[in-house]
C-alpha angles and dihedrals in degrees: 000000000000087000101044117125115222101150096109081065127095111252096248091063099045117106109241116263117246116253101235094182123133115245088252095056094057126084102222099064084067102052085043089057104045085040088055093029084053083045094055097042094056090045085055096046091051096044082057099049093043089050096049087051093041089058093047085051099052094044093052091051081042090060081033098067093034091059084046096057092054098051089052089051086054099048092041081055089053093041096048093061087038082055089049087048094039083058111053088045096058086050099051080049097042088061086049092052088042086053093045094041085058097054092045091056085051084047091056110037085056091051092049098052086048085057099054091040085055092046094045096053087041094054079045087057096042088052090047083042086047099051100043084052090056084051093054130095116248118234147172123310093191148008086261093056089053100048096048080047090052090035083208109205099189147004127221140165118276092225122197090297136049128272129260096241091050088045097056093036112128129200111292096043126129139197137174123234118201130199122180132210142181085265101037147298132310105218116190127178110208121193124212118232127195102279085048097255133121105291093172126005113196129201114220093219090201090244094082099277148104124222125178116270137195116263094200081065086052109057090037073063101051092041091055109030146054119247157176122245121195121197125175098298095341130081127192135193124231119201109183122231102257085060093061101045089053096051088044084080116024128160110250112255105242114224088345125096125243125226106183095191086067090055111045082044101043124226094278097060094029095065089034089062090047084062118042108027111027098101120095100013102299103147099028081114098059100096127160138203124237121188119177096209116203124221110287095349100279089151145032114262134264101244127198133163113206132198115239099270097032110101130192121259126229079222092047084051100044093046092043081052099044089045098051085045091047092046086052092044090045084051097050093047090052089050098053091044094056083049085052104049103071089053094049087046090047091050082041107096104221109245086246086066086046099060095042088056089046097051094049091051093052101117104050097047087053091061100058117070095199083053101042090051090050094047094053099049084052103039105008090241121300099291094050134154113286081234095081099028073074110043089042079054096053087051087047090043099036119091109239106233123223118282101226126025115230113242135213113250128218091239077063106063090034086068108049082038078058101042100045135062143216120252117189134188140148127263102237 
């Protein structure tokens, strides 16, 4: 290819010639060399440099450690006078700690035969508790067991006097009072003796049991609070005196209804009934009384009775009061009209004094067209049909009645609603 002739070519064309200088004719071996010659000085230089730093350093770590090892020489030295003092005082400590050891496992082994001294007196107790449990009645844990027990079968009102089944109660008997709260219910056996009165009165402790209680706190019971009294398959409620005379005269709820058996109950009892005895009719015979009084008695009372759910409504109440004012106001209406009606017959001219004024007055209402017009649309001319000589009569006869009927205002109603009270009771 050395010999190849391309020079008729164009250069562009041409294939490049081969450089065939030595390495010392061209430019850029030298500029290789100084440029690596320049490169290997300065690693030397810096190899140099690096070793004569390296060597500093490692003299100086060299007086370093052996500083150090003389100070160690010297701290093992001090510690090891600090370690002989260190040990004679633990062991002047470990014979305190052996001492007090010693003591401890005194300590201890008195604790622990107190223990089980303890535990064995405890587990002494549990048996005698035990065994005094076992010796105890059951009784109810809650107001459900007792009335599964009881299978009560209805519930009625106790009345002013007692009832049948505790007249004719004989010694041996025995009946559950039950007295609710906002955190449970009180439940008390009660047995009969032979004068009729408590002989035992028992406490349900709510675990199962039944422990003595006190029958002065009893009977503080019965006297204050309503309650709820069990015998064999019939209840009764008990509502104390001071509960009816309070509900005797009560402030009528405004917009609000009024359910009397919540509140000669009280709401304990009352939710305690709902639920547990409202299934199968068991409380269709607790009925209650409502009267709306008026103020000084002017009038009769507004009467309800009322089942043992029902409650009286603000609008019951508003339209019961309305009524009785709108049947007064009605009465005294029809009284004045009657006093009214003799005086309105005696100003009233009879149709027979009509017509004899009319007929003397014939010939001047004849003459008169506008008169005469007006006088046969009313009467028909003189000589009319007999049909509206009576009817014209009955208007003449017939009282006229008042245009517009008074009615009964709500202030009305507000004020005796303000002015009267509520009274409840039971139907016994």
């Amino acid at each position: 290819m050395r010999n190849f002739d391309n020079s008729f070519m164009p250069q562009r064309f041409r294939l490049p010639e081969k450089d065939t200088r030595l390495f010392y004719e061209k430019p850029e071996w030298w500029a290789a060399f100084v440029k690596w010659a320049i490169i290997v000085v300065l690693l030397l230089g810096a190899a140099g440099f690096g070793a004569t730093f390296a060597l500093g350093k490692w003299k100086e770590r060299k007086h370093r450690l052996e500083v150090a090892a003389q100070e160690a020489r010297l701290r093992e030295l001090e510690t090891a006078k600090e370690r002989e003092a260190k040990a004679a005082e633990a062991n002047a400590e470990k014979a305190a700690r052996e001492k007090a050891r010693e003591e401890a496992r005194a300590e201890k082994e008195r604790a622990r035969r107190e223990k089980r001294e303890a535990e064995e007196q405890r587990r002494a107790d549990m048996e005698q508790k035990r065994i005094e449990m076992e010796s105890r009645e059951t009784g109810p844990r809650r107001i459900s067991d007792l009335e599964k027990q009881q299978q009560t079968a209805g519930v009625r009102w106790w009345g002013k006097a007692e009832p049948p089944k505790f007249a004719d109660r004989k010694e041996g008997d025995e009946y559950w009072c039950v007295f609710p709260s906002d955190r449970g219910e009180t439940i008390i056996r009660v047995k009969v003796g032979a004068d009729k009165t408590p002989a035992a009165v028992d406490l349900a402790d709510g675990t199962g049991y039944l422990r003595p209680y006190e029958r002065a706190l009893l009977d503080e019971a019965v006297t204050q609070r309503p309650h709820l009294v069990l015998m064999d398959r019939a209840a009764w409620v008990r509502v104390p005196q001071h509960v009816l005379e309070k509900a005797a005269h009560l402030t009528v709820p405004k917009r609000t209804s009024f359910r009397p058996a919540e509140f000669l109950l009280g709401e304990d009892l009352y939710r305690l009934m709902r639920s547990h005895f409202r299934t199968n009719n068991r409380l269709e015979r607790l009925e209650c009384n409502v009267a709306m009084h008026w103020r000084d008695e002017s009038h009769a009372p507004l009467t309800w009775t009322l089942q043992f759910d029902e409650s009286l409504g603000s609008a019951s109440l508003n339209h019961a009061i309305e009524d009785a004012l709108q049947a007064d106001l009605d009465a005294a209406n029809g009284v004045a009209s009657k006093k009214a009606a003799p005086k309105q017959a005696e100003k009233t001219e009879s149709p027979e004094k009509q017509r004899a004024s009319l007929t003397s007055r014939g010939t001047s209402l004849a003459g008169s067209q506008r008169t005469g017009r007006r006088l046969g649309e009313n009467t028909k001319s003189l000589g009319g049909s007999s049909l509206s000589r009576q009817n014209q009569a009955e208007e003449v006869a017939a009282p006229r009645e008042p245009e517009r009927k008074e009615k009964v205002t709500r202030n009305d109603v507000q004020r005796v609603i303000d002015e009267g009270y509520l009274s409840a009771s039971f139907v016994e």
